[in-house]
mmCIF file of the C-alpha atoms, coordinates in Angstrom:
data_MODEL
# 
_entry.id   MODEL 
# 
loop_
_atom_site.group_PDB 
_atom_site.id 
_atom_site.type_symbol 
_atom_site.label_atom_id 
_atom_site.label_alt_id 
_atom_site.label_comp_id 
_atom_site.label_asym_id 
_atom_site.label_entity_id 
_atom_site.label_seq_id 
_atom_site.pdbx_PDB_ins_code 
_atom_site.Cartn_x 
_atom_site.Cartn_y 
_atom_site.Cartn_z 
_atom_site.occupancy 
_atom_site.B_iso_or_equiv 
_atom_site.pdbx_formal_charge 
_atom_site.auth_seq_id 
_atom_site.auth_comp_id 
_atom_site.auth_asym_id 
_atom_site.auth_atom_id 
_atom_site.pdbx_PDB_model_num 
ATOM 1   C CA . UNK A 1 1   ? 0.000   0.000   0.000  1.00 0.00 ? 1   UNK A CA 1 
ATOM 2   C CA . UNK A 1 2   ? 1.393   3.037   -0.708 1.00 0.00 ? 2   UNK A CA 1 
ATOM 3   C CA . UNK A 1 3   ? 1.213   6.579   0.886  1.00 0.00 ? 3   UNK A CA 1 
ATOM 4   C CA . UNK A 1 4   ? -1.649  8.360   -0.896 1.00 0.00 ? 4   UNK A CA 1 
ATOM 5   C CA . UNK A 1 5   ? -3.906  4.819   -0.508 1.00 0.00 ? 5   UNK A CA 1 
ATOM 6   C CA . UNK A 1 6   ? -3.297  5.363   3.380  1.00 0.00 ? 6   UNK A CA 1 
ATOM 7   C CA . UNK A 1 7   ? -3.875  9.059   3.148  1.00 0.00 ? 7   UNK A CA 1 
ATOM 8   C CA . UNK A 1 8   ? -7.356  8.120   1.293  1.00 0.00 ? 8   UNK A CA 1 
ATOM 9   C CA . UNK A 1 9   ? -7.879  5.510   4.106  1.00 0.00 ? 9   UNK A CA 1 
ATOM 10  C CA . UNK A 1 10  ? -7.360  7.445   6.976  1.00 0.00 ? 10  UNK A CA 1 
ATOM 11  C CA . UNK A 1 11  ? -9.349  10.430  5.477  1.00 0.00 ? 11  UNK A CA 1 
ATOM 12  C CA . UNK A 1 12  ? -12.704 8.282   4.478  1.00 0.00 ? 12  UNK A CA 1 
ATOM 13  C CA . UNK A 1 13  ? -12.210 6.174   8.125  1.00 0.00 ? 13  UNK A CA 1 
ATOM 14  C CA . UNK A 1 14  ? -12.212 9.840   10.085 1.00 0.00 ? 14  UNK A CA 1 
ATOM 15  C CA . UNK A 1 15  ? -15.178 11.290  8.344  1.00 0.00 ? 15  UNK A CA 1 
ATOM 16  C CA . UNK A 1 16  ? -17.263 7.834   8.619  1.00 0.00 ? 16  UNK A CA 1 
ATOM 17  C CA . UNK A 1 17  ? -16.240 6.954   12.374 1.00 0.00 ? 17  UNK A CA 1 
ATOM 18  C CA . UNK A 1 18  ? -16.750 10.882  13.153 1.00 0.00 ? 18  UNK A CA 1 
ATOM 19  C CA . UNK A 1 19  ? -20.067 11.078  11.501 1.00 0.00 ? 19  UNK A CA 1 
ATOM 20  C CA . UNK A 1 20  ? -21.468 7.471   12.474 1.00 0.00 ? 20  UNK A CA 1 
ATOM 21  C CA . UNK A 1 21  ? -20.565 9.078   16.194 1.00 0.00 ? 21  UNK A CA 1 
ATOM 22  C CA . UNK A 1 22  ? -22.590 12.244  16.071 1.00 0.00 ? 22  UNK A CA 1 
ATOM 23  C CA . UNK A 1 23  ? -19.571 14.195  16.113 1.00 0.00 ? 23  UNK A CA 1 
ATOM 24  C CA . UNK A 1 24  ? -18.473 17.672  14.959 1.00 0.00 ? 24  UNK A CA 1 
ATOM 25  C CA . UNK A 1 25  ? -14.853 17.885  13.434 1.00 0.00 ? 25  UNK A CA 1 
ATOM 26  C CA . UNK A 1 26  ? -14.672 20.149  16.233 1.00 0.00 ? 26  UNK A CA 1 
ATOM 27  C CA . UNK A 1 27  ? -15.950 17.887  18.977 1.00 0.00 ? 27  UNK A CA 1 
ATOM 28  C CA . UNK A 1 28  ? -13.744 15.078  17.335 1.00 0.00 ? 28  UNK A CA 1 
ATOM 29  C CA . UNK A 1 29  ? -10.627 17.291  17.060 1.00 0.00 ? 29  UNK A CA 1 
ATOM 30  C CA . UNK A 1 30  ? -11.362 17.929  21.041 1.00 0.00 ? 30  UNK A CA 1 
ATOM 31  C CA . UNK A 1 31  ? -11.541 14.430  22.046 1.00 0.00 ? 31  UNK A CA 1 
ATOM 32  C CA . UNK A 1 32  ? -8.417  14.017  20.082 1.00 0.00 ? 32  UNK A CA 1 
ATOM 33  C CA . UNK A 1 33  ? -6.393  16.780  21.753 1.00 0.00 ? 33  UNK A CA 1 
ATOM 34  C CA . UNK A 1 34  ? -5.535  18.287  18.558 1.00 0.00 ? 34  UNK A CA 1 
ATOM 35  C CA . UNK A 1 35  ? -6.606  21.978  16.681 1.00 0.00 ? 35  UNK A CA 1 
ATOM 36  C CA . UNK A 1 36  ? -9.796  21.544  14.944 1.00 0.00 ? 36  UNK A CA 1 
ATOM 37  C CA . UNK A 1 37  ? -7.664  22.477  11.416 1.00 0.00 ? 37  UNK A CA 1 
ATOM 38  C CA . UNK A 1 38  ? -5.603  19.432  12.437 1.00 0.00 ? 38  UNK A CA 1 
ATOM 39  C CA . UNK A 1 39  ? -8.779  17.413  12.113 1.00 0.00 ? 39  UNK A CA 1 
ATOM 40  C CA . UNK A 1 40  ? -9.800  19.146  9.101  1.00 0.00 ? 40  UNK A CA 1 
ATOM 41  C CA . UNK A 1 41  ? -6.561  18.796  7.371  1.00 0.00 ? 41  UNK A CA 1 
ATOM 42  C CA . UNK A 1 42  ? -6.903  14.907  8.528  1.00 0.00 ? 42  UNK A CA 1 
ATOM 43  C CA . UNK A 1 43  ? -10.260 14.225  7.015  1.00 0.00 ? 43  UNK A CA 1 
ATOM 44  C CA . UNK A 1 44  ? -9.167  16.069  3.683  1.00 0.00 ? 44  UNK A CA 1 
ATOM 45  C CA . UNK A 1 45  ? -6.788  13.314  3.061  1.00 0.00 ? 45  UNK A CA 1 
ATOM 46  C CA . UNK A 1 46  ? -3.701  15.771  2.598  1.00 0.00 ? 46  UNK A CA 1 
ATOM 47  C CA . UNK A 1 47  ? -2.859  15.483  6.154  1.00 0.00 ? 47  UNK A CA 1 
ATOM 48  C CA . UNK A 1 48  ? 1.272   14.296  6.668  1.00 0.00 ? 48  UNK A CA 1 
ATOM 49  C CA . UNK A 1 49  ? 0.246   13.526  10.097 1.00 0.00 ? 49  UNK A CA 1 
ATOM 50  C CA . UNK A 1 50  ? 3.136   12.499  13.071 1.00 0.00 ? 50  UNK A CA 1 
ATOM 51  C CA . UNK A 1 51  ? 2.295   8.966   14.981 1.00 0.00 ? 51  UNK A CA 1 
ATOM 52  C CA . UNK A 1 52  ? 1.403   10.990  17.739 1.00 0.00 ? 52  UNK A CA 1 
ATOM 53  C CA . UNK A 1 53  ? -1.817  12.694  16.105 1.00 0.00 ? 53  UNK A CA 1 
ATOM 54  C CA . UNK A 1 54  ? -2.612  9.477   14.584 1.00 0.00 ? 54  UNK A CA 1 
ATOM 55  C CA . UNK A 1 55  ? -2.679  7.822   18.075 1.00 0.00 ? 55  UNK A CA 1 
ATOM 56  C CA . UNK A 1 56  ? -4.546  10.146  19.246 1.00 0.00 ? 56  UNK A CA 1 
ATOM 57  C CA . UNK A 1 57  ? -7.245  10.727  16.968 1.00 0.00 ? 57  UNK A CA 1 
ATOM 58  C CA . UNK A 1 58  ? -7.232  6.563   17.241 1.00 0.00 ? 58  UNK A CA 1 
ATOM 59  C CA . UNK A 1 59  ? -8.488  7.050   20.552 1.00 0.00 ? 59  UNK A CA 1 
ATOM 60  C CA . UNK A 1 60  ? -10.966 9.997   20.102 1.00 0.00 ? 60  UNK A CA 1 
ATOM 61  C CA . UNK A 1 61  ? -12.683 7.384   17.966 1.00 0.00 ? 61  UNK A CA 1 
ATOM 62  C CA . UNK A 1 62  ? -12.032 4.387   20.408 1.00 0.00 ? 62  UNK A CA 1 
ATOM 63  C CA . UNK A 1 63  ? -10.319 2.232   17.530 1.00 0.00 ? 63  UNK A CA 1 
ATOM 64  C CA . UNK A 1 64  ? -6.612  0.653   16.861 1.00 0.00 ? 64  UNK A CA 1 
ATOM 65  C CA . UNK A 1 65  ? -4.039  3.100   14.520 1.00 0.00 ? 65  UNK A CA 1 
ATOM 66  C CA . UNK A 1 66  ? -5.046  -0.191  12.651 1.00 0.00 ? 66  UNK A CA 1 
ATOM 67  C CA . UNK A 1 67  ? -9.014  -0.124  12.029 1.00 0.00 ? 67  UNK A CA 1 
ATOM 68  C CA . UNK A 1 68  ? -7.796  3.785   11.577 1.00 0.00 ? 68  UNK A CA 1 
ATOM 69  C CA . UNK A 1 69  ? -5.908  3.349   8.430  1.00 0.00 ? 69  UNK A CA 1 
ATOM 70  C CA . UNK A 1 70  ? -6.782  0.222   7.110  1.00 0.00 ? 70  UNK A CA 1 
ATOM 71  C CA . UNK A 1 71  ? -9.390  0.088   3.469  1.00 0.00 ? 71  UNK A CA 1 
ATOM 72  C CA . UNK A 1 72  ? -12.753 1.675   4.758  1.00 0.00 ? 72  UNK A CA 1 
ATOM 73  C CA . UNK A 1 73  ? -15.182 -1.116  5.597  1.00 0.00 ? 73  UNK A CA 1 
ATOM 74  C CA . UNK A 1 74  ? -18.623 -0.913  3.452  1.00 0.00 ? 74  UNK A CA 1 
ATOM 75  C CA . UNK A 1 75  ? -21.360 0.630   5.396  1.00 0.00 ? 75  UNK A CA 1 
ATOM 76  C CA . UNK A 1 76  ? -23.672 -1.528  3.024  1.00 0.00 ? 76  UNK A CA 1 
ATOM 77  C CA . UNK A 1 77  ? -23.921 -3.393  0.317  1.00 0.00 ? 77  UNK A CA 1 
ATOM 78  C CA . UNK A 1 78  ? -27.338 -4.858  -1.860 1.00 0.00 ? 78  UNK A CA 1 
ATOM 79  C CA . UNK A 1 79  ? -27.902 -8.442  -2.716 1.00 0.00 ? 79  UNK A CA 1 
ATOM 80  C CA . UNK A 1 80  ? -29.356 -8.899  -6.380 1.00 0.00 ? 80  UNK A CA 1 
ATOM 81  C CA . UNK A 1 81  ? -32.745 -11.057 -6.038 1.00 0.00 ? 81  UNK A CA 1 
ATOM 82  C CA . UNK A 1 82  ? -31.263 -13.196 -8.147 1.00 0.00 ? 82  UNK A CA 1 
ATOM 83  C CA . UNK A 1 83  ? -27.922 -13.670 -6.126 1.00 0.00 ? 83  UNK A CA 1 
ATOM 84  C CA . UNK A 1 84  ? -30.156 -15.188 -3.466 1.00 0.00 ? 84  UNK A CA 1 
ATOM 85  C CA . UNK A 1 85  ? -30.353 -19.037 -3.087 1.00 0.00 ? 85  UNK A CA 1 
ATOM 86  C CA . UNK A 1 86  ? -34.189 -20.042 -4.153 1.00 0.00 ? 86  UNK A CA 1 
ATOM 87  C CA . UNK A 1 87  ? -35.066 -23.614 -3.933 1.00 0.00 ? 87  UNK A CA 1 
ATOM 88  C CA . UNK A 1 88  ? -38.718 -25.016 -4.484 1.00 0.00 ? 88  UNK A CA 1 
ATOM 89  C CA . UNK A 1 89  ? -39.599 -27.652 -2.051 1.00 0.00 ? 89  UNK A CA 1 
ATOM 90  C CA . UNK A 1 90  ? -42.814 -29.378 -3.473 1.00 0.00 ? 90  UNK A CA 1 
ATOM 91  C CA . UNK A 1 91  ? -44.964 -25.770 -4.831 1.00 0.00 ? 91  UNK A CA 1 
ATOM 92  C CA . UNK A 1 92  ? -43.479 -24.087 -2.561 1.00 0.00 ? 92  UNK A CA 1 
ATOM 93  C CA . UNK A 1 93  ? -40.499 -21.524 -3.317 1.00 0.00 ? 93  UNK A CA 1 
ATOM 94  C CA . UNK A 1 94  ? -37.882 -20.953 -0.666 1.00 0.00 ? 94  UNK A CA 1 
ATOM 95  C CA . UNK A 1 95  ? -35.823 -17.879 -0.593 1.00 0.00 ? 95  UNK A CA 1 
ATOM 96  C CA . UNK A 1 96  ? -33.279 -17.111 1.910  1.00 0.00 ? 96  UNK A CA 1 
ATOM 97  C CA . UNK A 1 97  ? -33.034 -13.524 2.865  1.00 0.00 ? 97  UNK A CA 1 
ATOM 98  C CA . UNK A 1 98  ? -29.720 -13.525 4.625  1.00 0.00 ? 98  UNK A CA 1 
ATOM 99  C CA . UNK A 1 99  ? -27.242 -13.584 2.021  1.00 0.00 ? 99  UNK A CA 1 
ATOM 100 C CA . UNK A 1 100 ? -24.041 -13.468 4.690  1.00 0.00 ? 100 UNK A CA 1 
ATOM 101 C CA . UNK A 1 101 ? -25.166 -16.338 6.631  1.00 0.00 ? 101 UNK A CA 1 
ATOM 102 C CA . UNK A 1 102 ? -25.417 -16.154 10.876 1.00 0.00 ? 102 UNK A CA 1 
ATOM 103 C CA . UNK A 1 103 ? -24.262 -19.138 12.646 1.00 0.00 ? 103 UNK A CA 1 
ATOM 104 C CA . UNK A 1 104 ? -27.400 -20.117 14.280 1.00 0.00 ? 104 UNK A CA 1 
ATOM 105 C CA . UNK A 1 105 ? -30.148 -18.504 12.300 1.00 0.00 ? 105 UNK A CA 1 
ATOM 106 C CA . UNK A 1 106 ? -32.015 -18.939 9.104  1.00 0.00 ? 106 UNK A CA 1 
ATOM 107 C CA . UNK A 1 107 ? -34.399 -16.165 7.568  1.00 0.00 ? 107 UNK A CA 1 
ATOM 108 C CA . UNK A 1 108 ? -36.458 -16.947 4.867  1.00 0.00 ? 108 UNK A CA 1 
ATOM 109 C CA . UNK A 1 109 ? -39.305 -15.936 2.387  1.00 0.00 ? 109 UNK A CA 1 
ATOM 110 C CA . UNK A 1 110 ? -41.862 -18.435 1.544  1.00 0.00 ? 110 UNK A CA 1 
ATOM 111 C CA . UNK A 1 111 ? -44.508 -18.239 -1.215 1.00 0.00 ? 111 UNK A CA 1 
ATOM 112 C CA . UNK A 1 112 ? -47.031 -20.757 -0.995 1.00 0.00 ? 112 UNK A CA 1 
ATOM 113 C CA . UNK A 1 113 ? -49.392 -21.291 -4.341 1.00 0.00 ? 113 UNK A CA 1 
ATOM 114 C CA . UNK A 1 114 ? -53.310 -21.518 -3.470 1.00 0.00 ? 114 UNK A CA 1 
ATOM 115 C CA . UNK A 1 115 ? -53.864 -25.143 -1.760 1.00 0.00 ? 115 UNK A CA 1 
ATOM 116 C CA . UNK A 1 116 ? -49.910 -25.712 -1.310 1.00 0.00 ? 116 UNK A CA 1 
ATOM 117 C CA . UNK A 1 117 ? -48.841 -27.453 2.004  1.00 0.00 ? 117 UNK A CA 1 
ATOM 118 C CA . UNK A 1 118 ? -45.008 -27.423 2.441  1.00 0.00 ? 118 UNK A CA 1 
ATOM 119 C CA . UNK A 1 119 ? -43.648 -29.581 5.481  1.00 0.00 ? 119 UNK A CA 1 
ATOM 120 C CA . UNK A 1 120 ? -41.188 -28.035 7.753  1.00 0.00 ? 120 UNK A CA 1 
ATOM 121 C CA . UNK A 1 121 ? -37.706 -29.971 8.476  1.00 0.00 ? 121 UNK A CA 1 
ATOM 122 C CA . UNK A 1 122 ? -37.457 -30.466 12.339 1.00 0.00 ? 122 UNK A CA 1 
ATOM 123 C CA . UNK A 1 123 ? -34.698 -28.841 13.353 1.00 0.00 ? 123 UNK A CA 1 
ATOM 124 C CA . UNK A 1 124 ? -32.444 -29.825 16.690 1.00 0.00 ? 124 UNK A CA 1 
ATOM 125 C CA . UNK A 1 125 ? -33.773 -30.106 20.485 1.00 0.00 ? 125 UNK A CA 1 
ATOM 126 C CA . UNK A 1 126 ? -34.373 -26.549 21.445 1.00 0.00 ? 126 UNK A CA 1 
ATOM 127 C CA . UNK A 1 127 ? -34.935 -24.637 18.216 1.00 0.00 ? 127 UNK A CA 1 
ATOM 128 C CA . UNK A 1 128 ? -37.535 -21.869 17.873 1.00 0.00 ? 128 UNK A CA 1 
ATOM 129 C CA . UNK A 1 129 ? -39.266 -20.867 15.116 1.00 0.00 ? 129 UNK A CA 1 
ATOM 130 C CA . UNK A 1 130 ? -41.151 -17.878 14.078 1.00 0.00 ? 130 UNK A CA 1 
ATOM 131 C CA . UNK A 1 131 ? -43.868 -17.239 10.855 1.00 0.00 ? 131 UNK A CA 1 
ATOM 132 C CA . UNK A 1 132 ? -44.693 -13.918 9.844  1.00 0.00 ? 132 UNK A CA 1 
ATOM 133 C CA . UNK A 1 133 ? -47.937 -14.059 7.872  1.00 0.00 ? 133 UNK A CA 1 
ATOM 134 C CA . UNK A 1 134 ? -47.398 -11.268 5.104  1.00 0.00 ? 134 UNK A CA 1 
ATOM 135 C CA . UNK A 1 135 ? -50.321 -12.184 2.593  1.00 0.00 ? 135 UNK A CA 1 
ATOM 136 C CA . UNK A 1 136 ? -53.004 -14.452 2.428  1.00 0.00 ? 136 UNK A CA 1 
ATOM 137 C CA . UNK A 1 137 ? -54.022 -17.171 5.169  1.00 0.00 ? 137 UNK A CA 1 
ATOM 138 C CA . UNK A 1 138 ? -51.670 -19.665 6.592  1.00 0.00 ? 138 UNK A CA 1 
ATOM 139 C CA . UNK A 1 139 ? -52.309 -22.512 8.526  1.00 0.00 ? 139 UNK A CA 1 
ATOM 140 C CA . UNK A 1 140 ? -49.380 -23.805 10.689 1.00 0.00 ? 140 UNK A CA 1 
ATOM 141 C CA . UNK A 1 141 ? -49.723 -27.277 12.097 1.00 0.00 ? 141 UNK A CA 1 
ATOM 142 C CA . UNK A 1 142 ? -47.005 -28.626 14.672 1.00 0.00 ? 142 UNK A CA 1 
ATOM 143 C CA . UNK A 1 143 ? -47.427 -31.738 16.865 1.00 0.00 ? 143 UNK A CA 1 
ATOM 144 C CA . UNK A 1 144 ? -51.182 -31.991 15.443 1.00 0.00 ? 144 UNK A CA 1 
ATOM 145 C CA . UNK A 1 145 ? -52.259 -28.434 16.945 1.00 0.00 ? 145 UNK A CA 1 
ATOM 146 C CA . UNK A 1 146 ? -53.175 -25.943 14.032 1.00 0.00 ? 146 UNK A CA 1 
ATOM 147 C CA . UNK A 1 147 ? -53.364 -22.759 14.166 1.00 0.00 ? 147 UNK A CA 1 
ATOM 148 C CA . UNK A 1 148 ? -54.329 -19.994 11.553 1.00 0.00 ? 148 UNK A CA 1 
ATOM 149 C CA . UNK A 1 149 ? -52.433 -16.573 10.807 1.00 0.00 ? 149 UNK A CA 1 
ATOM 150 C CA . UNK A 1 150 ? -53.880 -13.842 8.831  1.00 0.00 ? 150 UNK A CA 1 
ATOM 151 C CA . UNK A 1 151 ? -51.633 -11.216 7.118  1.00 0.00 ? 151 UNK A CA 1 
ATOM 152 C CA . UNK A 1 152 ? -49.972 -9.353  10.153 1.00 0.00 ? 152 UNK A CA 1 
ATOM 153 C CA . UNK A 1 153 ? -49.526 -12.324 12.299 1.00 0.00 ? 153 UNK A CA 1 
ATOM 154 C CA . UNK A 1 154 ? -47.021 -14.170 13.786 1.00 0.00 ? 154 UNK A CA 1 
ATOM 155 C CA . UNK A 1 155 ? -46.799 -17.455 15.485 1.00 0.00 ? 155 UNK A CA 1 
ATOM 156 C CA . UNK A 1 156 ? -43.720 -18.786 17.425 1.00 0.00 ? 156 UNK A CA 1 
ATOM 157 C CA . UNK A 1 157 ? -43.124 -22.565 17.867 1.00 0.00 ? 157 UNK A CA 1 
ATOM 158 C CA . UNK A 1 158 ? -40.750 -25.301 18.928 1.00 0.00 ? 158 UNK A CA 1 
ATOM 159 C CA . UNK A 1 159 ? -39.082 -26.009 15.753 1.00 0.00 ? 159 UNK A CA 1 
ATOM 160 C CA . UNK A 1 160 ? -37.740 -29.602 16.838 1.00 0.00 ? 160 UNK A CA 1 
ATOM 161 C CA . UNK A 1 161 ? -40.909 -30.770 16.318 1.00 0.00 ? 161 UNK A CA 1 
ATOM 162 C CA . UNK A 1 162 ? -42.839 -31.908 12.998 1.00 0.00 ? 162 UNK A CA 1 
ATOM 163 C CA . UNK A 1 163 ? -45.080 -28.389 11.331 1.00 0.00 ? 163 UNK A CA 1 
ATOM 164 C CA . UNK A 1 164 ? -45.852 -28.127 7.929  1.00 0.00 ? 164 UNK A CA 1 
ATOM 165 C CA . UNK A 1 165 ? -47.518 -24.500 6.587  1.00 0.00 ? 165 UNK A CA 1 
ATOM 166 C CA . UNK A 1 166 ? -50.475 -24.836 4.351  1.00 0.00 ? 166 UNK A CA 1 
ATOM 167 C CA . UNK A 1 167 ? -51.990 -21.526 2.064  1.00 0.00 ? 167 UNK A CA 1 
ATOM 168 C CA . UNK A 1 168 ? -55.573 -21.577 2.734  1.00 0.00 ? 168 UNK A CA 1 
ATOM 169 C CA . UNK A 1 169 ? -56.242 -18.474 0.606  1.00 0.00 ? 169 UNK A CA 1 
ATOM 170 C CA . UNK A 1 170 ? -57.207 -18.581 -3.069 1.00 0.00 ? 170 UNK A CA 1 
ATOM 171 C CA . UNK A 1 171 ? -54.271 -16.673 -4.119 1.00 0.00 ? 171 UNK A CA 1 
ATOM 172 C CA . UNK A 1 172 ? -50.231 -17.246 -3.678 1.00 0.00 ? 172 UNK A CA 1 
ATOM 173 C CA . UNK A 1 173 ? -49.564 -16.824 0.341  1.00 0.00 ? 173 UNK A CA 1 
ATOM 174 C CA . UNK A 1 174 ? -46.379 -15.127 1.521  1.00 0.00 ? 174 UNK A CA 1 
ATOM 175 C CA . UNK A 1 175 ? -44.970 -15.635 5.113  1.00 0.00 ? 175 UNK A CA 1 
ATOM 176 C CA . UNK A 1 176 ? -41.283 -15.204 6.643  1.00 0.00 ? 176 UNK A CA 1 
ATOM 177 C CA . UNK A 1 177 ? -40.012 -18.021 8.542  1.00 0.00 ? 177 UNK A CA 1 
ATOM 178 C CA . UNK A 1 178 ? -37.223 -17.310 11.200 1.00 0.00 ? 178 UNK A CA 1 
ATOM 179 C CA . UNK A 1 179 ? -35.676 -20.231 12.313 1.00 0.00 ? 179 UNK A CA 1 
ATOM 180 C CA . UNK A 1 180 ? -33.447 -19.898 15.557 1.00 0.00 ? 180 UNK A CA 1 
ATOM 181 C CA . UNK A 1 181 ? -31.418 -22.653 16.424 1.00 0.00 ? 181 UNK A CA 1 
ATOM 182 C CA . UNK A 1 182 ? -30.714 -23.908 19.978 1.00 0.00 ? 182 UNK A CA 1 
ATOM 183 C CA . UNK A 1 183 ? -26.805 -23.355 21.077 1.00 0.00 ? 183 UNK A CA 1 
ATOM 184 C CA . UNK A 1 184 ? -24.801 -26.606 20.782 1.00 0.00 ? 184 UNK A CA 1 
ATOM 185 C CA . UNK A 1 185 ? -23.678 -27.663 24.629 1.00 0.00 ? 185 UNK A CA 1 
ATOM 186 C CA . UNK A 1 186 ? -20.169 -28.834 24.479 1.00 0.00 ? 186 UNK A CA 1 
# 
């Protein structure tokens, strides 16, 4: 890396940690012990700063000289539709809706075709599951109990045991199933 790409780091990193704290350059440049045209200068990129403003505005910001001048993180990024796994389990289509997975958790979009029953996949001792009812009617039936959402509502169930979904609406149901899995004891 060379000096202007660390310059451009630093500069983008001050005005995004600054700004993502609520903080002036002013209020930033105080925390920092250094003159507010220090800070300026800083966040311009055309700063030739000594280690010992650098360490310091580090710690304004409560970050390693590191996470300071390292390649600014995105603050977000948007997943194509079509960059999204879908699978169709019998009618059903099965969309996940957490592209950059969490260990633990599933979140998914389900569209269920008038008449359609898709059976749920028990998942380990412990698990929870929640179904957002978004459009249409749903009928969720786990361990022979049955019970029926209407857009807006949301049941939560053990998901360890056997549930299938089934559309009870004459037009394509969509729910949002949020599967939370029980921690592994070691």
């Amino acid at each position: 890396m060379n000096a202007p790409d660390v310059a451009a780091h630093l500069a983008a990193n001050l005005r995004q940690l600054r700004a993502a704290r609520g903080l002036t350059q002013a209020q930033a440049a105080k925390l920092a012990s250094v003159p507010r045209p220090t800070w300026t200068t800083l966040e311009s990129g055309s700063a030739n700063p000594t280690i010992q403003v650098l360490l310091r505005a580090a710690a304004a910001l409560q970050l390693s000289l590191e996470e300071l001048l390292a390649p600014a993180r995105e603050t977000g990024r948007v997943y194509c539709a079509d960059s999204l796994r879908v699978r169709r389990r019998g009618a059903a289509l099965v969309r996940d809706l957490l592209p950059e997975k969490i260990p633990g958790a599933a979140l998914e979009r389900i569209e269920l075709p008038r008449a359609a029953v898709l059976n749920g996949i028990p998942h380990t001792k412990g698990t929870r599951e929640y179904l957002a009812c978004e459009r249409g009617r749903i009928a969720l039936t786990t361990e022979g109990e049955t019970f029926a959402l209407e857009p807006g509502d949301v049941a939560v169930f053990r998901g360890d045991q056997r549930h299938s979904y089934r559309n009870l609406a004459n037009e394509t149901a969509i729910a949002y199933s949020v599967v939370v899995l029980a921690p592994r004891h070691t």
